[in-house]
C-alpha positions as CSV (number, residue, x, y, z in Angstrom):
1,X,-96.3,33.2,40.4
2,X,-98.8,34.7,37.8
3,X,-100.4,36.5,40.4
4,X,-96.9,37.9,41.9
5,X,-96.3,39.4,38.3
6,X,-99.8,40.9,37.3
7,X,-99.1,42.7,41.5
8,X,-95.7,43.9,40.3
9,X,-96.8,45.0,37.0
10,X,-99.5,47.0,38.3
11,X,-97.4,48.7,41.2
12,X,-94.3,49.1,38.7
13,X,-96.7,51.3,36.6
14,X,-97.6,53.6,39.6
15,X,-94.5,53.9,40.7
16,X,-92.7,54.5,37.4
17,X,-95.3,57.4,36.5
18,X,-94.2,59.0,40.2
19,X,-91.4,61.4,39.7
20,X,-88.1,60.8,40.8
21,X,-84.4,61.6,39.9
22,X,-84.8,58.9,36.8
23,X,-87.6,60.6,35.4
24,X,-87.1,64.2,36.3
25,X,-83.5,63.8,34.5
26,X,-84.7,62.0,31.8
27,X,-87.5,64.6,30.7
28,X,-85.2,67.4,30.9
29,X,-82.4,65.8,28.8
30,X,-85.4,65.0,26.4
31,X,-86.3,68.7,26.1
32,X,-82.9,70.0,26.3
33,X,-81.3,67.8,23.9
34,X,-84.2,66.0,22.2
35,X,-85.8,62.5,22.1
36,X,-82.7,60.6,21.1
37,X,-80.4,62.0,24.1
38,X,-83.3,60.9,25.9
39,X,-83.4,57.6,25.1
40,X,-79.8,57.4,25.1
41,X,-80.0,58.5,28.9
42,X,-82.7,55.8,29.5
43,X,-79.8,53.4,28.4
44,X,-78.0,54.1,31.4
45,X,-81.0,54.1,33.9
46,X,-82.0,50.5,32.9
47,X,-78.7,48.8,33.0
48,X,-78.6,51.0,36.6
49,X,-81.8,49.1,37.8
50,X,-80.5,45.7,36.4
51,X,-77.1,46.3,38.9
52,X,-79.2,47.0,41.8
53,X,-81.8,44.1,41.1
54,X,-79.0,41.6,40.9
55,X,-77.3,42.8,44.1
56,X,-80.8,43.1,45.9
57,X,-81.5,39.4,44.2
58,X,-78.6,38.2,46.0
59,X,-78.7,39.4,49.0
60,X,-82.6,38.3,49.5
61,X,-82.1,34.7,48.8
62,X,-79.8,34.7,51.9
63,X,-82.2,36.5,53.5
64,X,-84.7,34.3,53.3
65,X,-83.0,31.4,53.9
66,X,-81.2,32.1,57.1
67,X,-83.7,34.9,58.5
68,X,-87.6,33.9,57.8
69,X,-88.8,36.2,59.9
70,X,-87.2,38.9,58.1
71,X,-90.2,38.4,55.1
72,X,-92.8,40.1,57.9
73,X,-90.6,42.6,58.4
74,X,-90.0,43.4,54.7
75,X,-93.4,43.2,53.2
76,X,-94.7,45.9,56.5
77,X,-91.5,48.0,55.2
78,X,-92.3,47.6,51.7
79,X,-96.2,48.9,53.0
80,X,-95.1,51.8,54.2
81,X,-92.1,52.9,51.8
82,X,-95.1,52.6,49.2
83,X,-97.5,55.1,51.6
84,X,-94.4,57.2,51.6
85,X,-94.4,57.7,48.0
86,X,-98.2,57.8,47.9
87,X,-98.0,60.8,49.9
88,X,-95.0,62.8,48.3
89,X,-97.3,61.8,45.0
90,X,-100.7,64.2,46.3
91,X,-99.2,66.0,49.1
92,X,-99.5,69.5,47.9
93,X,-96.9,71.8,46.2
94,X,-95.6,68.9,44.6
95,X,-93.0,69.7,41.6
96,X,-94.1,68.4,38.1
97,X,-91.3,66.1,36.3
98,X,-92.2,68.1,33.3
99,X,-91.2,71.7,34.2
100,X,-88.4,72.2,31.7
101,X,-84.7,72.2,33.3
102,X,-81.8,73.7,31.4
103,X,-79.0,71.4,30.6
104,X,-75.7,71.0,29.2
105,X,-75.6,69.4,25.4
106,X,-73.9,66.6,26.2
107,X,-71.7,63.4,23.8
108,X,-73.5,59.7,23.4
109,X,-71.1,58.0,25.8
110,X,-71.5,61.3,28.6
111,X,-75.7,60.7,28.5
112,X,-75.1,57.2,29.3
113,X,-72.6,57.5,31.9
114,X,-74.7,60.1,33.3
115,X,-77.9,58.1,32.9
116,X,-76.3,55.2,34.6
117,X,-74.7,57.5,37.4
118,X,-78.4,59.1,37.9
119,X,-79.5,56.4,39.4
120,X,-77.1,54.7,41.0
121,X,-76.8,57.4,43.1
122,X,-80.3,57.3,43.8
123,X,-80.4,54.6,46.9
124,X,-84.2,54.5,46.8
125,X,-83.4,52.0,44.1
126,X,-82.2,49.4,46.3
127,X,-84.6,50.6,48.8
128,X,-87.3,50.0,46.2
129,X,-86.1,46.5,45.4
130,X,-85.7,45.3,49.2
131,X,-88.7,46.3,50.3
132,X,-90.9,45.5,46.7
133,X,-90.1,41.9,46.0
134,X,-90.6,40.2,49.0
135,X,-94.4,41.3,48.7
136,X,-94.6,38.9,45.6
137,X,-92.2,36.1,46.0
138,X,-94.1,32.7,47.1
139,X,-91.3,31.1,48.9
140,X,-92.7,27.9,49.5
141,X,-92.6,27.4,45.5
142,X,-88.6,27.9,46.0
143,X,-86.6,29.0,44.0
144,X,-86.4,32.2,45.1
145,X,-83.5,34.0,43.4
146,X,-85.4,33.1,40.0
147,X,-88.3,34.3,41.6
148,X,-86.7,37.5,42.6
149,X,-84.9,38.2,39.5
150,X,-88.4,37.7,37.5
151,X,-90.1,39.9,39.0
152,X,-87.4,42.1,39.3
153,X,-87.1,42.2,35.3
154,X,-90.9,42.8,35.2
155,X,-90.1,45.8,37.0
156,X,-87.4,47.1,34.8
157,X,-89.5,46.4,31.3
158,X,-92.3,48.1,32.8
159,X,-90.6,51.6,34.1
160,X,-88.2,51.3,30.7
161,X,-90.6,50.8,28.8
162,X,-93.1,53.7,30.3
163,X,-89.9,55.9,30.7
164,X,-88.8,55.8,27.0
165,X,-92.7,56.7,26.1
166,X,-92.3,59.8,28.2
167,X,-88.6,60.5,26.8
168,X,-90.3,60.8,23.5
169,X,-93.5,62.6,24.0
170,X,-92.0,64.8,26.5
171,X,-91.8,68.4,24.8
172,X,-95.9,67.6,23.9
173,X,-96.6,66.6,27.4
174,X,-94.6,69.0,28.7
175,X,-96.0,71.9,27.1
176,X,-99.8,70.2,27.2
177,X,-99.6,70.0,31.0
178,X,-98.2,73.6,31.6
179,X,-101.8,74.8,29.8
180,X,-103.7,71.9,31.6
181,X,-102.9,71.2,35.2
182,X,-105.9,69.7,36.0
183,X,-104.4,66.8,34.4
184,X,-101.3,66.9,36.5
185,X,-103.4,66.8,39.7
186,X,-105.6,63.7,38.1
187,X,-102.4,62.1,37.2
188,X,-101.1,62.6,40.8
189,X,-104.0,61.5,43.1
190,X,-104.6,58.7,40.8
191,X,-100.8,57.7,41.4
192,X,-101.1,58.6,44.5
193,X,-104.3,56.2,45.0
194,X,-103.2,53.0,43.4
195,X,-99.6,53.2,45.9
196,X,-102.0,53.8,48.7
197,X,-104.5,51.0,48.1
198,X,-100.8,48.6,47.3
199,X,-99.8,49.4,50.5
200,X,-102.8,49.0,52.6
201,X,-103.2,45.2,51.1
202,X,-99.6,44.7,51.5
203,X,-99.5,45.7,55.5
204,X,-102.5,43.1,56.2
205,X,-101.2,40.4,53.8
206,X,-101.2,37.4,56.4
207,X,-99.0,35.5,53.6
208,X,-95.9,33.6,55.8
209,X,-92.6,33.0,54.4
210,X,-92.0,29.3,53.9
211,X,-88.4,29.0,52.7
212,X,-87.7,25.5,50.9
């Protein structure tokens, strides 16, 4: 189970410093409106990613208990939905988060809702969870809603806690990387690398599900 956390951990911090919806609206609220409406925002993200880890939590116990074959076919899915990302991370003409984006000034109770609403429109989410926690659960050890809503929650601390660092340093970053985008590229194809290598261990995994 260590292991299966340490794996998450690492691939929640590549794929929380890829830009998406989350980030991309949490940057521009932070430059617009400043570093609280930010965090305010970020709020409404993370108790987005707890409703979508408790429905994908669910729905993967069942899963896995009438359907073991289904764990092949999620951890090669979860492979190639992380070489997806990989790709969109160094493909080139790829948009920086950080490019400033005008919005509305906006109450305490509206960032939140709209935090909240950002992402669960964003179906990637549940996409995300699907195909990402089958590749650490051990289902022989059982349990594996617990298992499934641990590492889930490692997942949320990790891309909250990285997403309210970038709320609140993202006017410096913003305007450090517009003078520097050698840094965005590194940023990028290191991203880009650490999904890729993820992937490629997760597609030849020879792991079975063993559901107790």
């Amino acid at each position: 189970m260590t292991a299966g956390l340490v794996g998450i951990a690492l691939v929640s911090l590549g794929m929380v410093l890829t830009p998406g919806p989350n980030m991309i609206y949490l940057v521009s609220r932070s430059i617009t409106q400043g570093r609280r409406a930010g965090l305010i925002s970020l709020t409404g993200v993370a108790l987005g990613f707890t409703v979508y880890l408790t429905a994908t939590c669910l729905g993967l116990t069942a899963l896995f208990a009438y359907v073991p074959a289904a764990y092949t076919a999620l951890k090669l899915a979860g492979a190639a939905y992380l070489l997806w990302l990989a790709w969109n991370t160094i493909k080139p003409g790829g948009a920086s988060a950080f490019e400033a984006r005008e919005l509305p000034v906006e109450r305490p109770r509206r960032l939140f809702a709209m935090g909240l609403l950002t992402c669960l429109l964003n179906p990637k989410i549940a996409i995300l969870y699907l195909s990402l926690l089958p590749q650490f659960i051990d289902p022989s050890m059982g349990h594996v809603l617990l298992q499934s809503l641990a590492l889930g929650s490692v997942q949320i601390f990790i891309g909250t806690l990285v997403n309210a660092l970038i709320a609140l340093s993202a006017g410096a970053l913003a305007a450090f990387l517009a003078t520097h985008p050698r840094w965005v590229r590194i940023q990028r194809y290191v991203t880009g690398t650490v999904l890729g290598a993820m992937a490629v261990h997760m597609a030849t995994d020879r792991t079975k599900a063993v559901v107790a």
